[in-house]
Each structure stands twice: as structure tokens, then as C-alpha cells.
C-alpha positions as CSV (number, residue, x, y, z in Angstrom):
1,X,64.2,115.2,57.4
2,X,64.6,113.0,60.3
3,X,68.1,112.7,60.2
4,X,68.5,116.1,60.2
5,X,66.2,116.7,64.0
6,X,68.9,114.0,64.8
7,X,71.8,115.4,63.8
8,X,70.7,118.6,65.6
9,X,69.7,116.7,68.7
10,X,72.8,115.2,68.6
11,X,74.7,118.0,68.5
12,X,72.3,119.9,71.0
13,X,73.0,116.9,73.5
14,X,77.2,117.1,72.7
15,X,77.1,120.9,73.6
16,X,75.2,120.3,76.4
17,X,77.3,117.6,77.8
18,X,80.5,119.7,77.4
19,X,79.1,122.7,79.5
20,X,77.7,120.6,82.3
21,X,81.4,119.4,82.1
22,X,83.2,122.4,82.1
23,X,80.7,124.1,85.0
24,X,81.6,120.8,86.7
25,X,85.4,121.7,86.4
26,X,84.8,125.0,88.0
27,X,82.8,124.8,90.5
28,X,85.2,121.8,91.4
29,X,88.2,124.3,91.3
30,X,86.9,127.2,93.3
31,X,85.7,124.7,96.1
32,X,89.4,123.2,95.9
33,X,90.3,127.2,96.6
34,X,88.2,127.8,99.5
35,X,89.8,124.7,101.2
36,X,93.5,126.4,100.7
37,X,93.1,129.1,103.5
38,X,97.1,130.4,102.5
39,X,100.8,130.1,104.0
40,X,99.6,129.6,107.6
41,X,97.8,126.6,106.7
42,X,101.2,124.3,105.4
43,X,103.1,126.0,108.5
44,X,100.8,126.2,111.1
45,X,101.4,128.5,113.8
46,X,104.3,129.1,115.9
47,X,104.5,127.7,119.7
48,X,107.1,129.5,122.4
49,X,107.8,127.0,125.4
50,X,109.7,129.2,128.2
51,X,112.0,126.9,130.0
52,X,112.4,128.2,133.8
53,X,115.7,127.9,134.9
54,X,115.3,129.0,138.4
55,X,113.5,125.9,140.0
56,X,115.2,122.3,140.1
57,X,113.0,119.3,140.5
58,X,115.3,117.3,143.4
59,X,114.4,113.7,143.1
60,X,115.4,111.8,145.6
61,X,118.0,108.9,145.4
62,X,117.0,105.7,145.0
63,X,118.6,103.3,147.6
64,X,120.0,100.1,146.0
65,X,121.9,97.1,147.7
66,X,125.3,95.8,147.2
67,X,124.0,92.6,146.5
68,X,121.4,93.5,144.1
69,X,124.2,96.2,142.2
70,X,126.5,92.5,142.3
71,X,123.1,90.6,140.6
72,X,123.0,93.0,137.9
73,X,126.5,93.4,137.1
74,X,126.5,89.8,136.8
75,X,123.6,89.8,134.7
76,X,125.2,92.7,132.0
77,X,127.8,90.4,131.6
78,X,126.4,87.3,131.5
79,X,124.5,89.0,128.1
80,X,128.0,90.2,126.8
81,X,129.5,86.7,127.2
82,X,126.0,84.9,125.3
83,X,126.9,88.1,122.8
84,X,130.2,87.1,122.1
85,X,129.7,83.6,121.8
86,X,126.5,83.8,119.2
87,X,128.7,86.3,117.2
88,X,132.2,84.2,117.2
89,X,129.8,81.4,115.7
């Protein structure tokens, strides 16, 4: 006789199990739902950026010397040269 209350509380506790299970699985599913708001979501919305065409930002020209023009150029190729000569290596 005492197997059998097992077998029944056994059985009892199996069931019980699976529908805590399955109410876990969709309550779980319809929270997963409310988080998906739709199409808007994945696409966000849509920005318009007006570009005015009718007023020019003049900046004004920066003054540079001859000799610091002659210091640079000198410098651009003093790289190309150390370029070339790692490369031909």
C-alpha cells in the first residue's frame, strides 16, 4: 500500500513539475513579445539633415613661410627616400 501513495506522489510531483515548466515557457515568451515593439524598432526612425547652400563659411588663409614650405618639402622626402631604402632591403 505504500508504494502505491508513492507511485502517486510521484506522479503527482512529475505533473506538477511539467506545468510549472511549461507556465515558465510562456510567461517567458510573452515577456520576450512585449520587448519586440515592431518594424520601427530594427529601423529606427528616419533623420532629414537640410544642407544650406546659400551661406559659405570663408576661412581665412593661413600664412606660411618660404622657408618653413622648404623645411617640409625636405622633410616629405627625406621619409620617401628612408621608404625606399627599407623597401629595396
Amino acid at each position: 500500500m505504500k508504494t502505491k501513495t508513492l507511485e502517486m506522489l510521484f506522479a503527482l510531483l512529475v505533473a506538477l513539475v511539467f506545468v510549472v515548466l511549461i507556465a515558465l515557457i510562456l510567461v517567458n515568451e510573452t515577456e520576450q513579445n512585449k520587448e519586440f515593439g515592431g518594424f520601427k524598432e530594427i529601423t529606427g526612425t528616419m533623420q532629414n539633415f537640410e544642407v544650406s547652400h546659400d551661406s559659405y563659411q570663408n576661412y581665412a588663409p593661413t600664412k606660411t613661410s618660404d622657408r618653413y614650405d622648404e623645411k617640409y618639402l625636405g622633410y616629405l622626402d627625406s621619409i620617401e627616400k628612408s621608404r625606399d631604402n627599407t623597401f629595396l632591403r
